[in-house]
C-alpha positions as CSV (number, residue, x, y, z in Angstrom):
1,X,-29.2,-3.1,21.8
2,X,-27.9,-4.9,18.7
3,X,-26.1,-8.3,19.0
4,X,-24.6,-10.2,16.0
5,X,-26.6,-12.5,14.4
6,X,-25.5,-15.6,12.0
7,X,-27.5,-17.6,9.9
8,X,-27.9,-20.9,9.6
9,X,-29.5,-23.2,6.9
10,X,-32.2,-26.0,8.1
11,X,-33.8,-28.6,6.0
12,X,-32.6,-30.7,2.9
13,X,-29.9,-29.2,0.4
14,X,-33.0,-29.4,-2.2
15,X,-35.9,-27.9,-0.3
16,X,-36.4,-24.2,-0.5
17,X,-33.7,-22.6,2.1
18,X,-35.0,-22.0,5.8
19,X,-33.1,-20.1,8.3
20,X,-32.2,-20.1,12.0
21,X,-30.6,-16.8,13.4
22,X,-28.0,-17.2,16.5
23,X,-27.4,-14.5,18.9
24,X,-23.9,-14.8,19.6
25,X,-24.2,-11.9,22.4
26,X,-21.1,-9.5,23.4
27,X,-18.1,-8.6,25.2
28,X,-20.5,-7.3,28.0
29,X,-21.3,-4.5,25.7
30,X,-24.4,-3.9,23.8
31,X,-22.9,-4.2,20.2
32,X,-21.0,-6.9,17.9
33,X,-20.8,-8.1,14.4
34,X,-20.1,-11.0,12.9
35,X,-17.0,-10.9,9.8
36,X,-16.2,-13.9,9.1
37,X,-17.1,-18.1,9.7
38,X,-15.4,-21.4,8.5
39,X,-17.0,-24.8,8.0
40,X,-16.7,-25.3,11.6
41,X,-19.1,-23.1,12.7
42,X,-16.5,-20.7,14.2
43,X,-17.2,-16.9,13.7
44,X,-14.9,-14.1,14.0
45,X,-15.7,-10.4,14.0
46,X,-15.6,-7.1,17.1
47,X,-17.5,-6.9,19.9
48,X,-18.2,-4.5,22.3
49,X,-16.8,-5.1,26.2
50,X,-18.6,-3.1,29.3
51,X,-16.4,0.1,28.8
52,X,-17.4,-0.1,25.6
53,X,-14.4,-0.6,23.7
54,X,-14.5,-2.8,20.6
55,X,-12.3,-6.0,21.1
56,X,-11.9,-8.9,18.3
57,X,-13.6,-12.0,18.8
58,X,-13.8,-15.4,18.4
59,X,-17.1,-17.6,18.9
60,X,-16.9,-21.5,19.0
61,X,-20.2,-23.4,18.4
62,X,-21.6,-23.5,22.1
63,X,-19.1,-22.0,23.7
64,X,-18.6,-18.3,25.4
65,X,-17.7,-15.9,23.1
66,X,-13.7,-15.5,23.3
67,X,-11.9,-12.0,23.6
68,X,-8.9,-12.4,21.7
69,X,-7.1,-9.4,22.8
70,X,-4.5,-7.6,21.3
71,X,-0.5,-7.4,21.1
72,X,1.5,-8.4,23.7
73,X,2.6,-4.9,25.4
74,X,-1.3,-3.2,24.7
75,X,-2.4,-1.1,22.2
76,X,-4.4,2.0,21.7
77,X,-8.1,2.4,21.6
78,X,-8.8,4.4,18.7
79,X,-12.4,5.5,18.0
80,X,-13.2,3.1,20.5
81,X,-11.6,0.1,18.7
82,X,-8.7,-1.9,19.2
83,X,-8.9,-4.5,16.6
84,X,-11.1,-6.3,14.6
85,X,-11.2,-10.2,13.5
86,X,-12.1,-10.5,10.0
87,X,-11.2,-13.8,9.0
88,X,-10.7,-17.6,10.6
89,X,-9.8,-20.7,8.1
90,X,-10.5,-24.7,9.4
91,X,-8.1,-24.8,11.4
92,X,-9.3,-22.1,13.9
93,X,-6.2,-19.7,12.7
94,X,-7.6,-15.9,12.8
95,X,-6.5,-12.9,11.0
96,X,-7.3,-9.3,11.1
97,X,-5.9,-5.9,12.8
98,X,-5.2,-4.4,15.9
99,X,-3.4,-1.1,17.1
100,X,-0.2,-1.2,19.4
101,X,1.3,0.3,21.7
102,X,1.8,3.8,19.5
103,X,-1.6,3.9,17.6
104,X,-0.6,2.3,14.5
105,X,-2.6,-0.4,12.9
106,X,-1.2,-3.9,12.3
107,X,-2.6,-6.8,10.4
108,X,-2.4,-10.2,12.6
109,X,-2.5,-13.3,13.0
110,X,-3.9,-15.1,16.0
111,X,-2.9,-19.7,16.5
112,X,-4.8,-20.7,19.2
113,X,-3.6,-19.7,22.9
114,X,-0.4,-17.9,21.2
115,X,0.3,-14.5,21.6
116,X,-1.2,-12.5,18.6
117,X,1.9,-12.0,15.8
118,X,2.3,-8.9,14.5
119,X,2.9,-9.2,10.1
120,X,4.3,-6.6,9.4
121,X,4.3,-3.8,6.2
122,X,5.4,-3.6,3.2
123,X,7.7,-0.4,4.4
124,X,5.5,1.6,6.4
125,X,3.5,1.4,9.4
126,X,0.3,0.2,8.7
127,X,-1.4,-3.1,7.8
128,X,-4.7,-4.8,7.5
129,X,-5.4,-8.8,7.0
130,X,-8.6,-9.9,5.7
131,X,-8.6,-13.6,4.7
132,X,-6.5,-16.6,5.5
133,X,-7.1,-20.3,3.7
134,X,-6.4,-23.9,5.1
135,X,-2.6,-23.7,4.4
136,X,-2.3,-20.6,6.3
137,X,-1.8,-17.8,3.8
138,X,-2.8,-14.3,4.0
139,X,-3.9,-11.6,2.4
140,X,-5.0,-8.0,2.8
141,X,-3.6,-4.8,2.3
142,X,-0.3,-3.0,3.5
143,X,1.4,0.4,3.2
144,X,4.9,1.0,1.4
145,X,7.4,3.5,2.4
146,X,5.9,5.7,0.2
147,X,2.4,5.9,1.8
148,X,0.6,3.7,-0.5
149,X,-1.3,0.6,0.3
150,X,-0.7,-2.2,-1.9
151,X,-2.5,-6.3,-1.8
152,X,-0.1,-8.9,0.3
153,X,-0.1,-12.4,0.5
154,X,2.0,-14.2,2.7
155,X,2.9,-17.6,3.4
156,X,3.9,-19.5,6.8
157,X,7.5,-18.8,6.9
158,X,7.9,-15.8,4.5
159,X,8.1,-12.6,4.0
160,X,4.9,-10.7,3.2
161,X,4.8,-10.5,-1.1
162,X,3.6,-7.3,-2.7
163,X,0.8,-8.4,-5.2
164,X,1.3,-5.4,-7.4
165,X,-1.8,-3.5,-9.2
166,X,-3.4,-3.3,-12.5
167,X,-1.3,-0.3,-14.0
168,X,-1.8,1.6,-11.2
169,X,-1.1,2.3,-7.7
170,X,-2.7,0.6,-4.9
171,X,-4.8,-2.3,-4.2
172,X,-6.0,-4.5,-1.6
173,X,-6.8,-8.1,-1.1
174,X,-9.6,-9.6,0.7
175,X,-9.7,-12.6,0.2
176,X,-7.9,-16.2,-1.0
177,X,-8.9,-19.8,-1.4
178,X,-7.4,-23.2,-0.4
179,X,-5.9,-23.2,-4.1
180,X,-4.1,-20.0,-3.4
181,X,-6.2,-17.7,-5.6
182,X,-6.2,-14.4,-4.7
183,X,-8.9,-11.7,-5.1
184,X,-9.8,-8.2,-4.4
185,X,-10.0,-4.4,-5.9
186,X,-6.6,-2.6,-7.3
187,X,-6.1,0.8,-9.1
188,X,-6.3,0.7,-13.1
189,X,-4.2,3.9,-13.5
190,X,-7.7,5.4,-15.0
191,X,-9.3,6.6,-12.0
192,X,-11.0,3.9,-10.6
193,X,-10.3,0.6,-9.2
194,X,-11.2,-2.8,-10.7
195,X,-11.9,-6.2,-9.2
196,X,-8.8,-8.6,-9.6
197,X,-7.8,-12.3,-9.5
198,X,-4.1,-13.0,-9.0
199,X,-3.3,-16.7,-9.4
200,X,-0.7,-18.3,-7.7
201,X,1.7,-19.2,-11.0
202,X,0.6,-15.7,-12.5
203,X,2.8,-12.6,-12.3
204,X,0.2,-10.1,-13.2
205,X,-3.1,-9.9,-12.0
206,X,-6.2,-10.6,-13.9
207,X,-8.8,-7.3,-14.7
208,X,-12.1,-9.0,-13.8
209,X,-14.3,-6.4,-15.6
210,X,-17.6,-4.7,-14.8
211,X,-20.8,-5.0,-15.2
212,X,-21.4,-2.0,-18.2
213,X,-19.8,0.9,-15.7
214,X,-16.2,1.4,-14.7
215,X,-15.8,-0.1,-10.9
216,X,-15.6,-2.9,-9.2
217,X,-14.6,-5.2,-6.2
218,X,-14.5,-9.0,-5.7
219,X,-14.9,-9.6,-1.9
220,X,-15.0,-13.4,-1.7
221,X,-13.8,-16.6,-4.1
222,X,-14.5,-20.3,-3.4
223,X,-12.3,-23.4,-4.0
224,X,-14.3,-24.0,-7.6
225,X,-13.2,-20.2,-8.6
226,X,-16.3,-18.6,-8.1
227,X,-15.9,-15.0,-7.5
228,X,-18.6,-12.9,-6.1
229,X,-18.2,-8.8,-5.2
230,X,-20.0,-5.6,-6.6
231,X,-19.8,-3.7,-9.6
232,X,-21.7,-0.8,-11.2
233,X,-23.8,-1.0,-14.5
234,X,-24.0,1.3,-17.1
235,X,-26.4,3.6,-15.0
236,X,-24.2,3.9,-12.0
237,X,-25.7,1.2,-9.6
238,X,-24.0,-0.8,-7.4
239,X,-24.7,-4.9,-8.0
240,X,-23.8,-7.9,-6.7
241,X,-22.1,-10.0,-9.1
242,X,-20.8,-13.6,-9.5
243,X,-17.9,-14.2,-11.6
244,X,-17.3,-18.3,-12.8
245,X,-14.5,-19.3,-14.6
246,X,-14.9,-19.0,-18.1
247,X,-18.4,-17.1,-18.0
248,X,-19.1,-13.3,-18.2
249,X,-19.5,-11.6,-15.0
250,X,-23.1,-12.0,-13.8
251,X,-25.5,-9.3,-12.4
252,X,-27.3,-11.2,-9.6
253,X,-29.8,-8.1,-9.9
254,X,-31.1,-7.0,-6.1
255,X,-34.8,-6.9,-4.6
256,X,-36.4,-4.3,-5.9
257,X,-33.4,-1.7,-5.1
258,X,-30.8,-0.3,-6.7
259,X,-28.2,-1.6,-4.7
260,X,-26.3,-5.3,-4.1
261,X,-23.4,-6.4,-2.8
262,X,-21.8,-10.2,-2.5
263,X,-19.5,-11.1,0.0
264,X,-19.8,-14.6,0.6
265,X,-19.3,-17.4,-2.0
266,X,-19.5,-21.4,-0.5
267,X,-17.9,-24.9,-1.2
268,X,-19.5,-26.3,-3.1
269,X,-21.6,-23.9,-4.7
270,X,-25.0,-25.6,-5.9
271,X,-26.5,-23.4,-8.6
């Protein structure tokens, strides 16, 4: 069987780190995984039910793990998934994707006991959200009319914005911060994609680099501006990297491997 696991940190902020790992259990199934936490303690991610179908999820410190569904009216079980929960801000507000009624993906957001509200596209049929800050914006990834997915952000009350690309087509957004900074990986026109930051009084978005290859994505950004993803270096390998404003992107190397990645960046960071 494998159940989701979070980590916590125990002791004082300037001791070496020690960890506690929490089963957070299932659906009734025998899988889960964790995809997202806020300061609260409360993690989001899919979990498997009895049938076994993958459901999204939400887990409140020492309470049951919560089923959040899907949209009103069902949806299809594709691959034996209906949804997934990938991000929850302080307020308990959950974003992600679930299929409806006629097999098409939609991103979502989930307030609470309220039904789960469908976002939209940018044209076409398909959507995915992946982050959500304290204000209540999202981001993530949506298609056009034209069969391209392009980076969204939307705010309470509006339509869903197209972020654009660097010079090329497509991009996606995965995540933004409680200053409304918005990062991810979008096409360069060159034949590979780049990590970006788009800030909020910025029309184009920023081309965060690599780390001596071509590629890279930023997966996570924290209310200081500290980016972490993965790029490649100049022999090909994928490594985790921290980006701070005004520095160089850093390679934060690995553990023995050739391979890293970053997802996660905290408030404060205390390096």
């Amino acid at each position: 069987m494998a159940f989701t696991t979070v980590l916590a940190l125990a002791g004082p902020l300037n001791a070496a780190p020690r960890y506690r790992y929490h089963d957070l259990g299932t659906l009734g199934g025998d899988n889960s995984e964790a995809l997202g936490i806020n300061r609260k303690g409360q993690v989001v991610g899919i979990a498997e039910d009895d049938f076994p179908v993958e459901w999204p999820f939400l887990k409140d410190p020492d309470q049951a793990m919560q089923n959040l569904g899907g949209f009103p009216g069902g949806g299809w079980v594709i691959g034996g998934t209906l949804g997934r929960a990938f991000g929850v801000n302080n307020a308990g507000q959950v974003v992600g994707w679930a299929y409806d009624a006629n097999g098409f993906p939609w991103a979502f957001l989930k307030k609470g006991n309220q039904d789960m509200e469908n976002l939209g596209a940018l044209g076409g049929n398909a959507s995915y959200a992946r982050g959500i800050n304290d204000a209540g914006q999202v981001v993530g990834d949506a298609i056009d009319a034209n069969g391209i997915f392009w980076a969204f952000q939307m705010n309470t009350g509006q339509a869903m914005q197209n972020l654009g690309s660097l010079k090329g087509e497509g991009s996606v957004a995965y995540a933004i911060n409680n200053n409304g900074q918005v990062v991810g990986s979008a096409d360069t026109g060159e034949g590979f994609d780049r990590a970006f930051l788009k800030n909020p009084n910025q029309k184009m978005m920023e081309d965060l680099g690599a780390l001596g290859g071509t590629w890279s994505k930023a997966y996570a950004i924290n209310d200081r501006g500290w980016i972490v993803g993965e790029a490649n270096d100049a022999d090909g390998r994928p490594r985790a990297f921290l980006k701070r404003p005004g520095h160089d992107m850093e390679n934060l190397g690995g553990l023995g491997g050739t391979l890293s990645v970053a997802k996660a960046s905290t408030t404060p960071a205390r390096w």
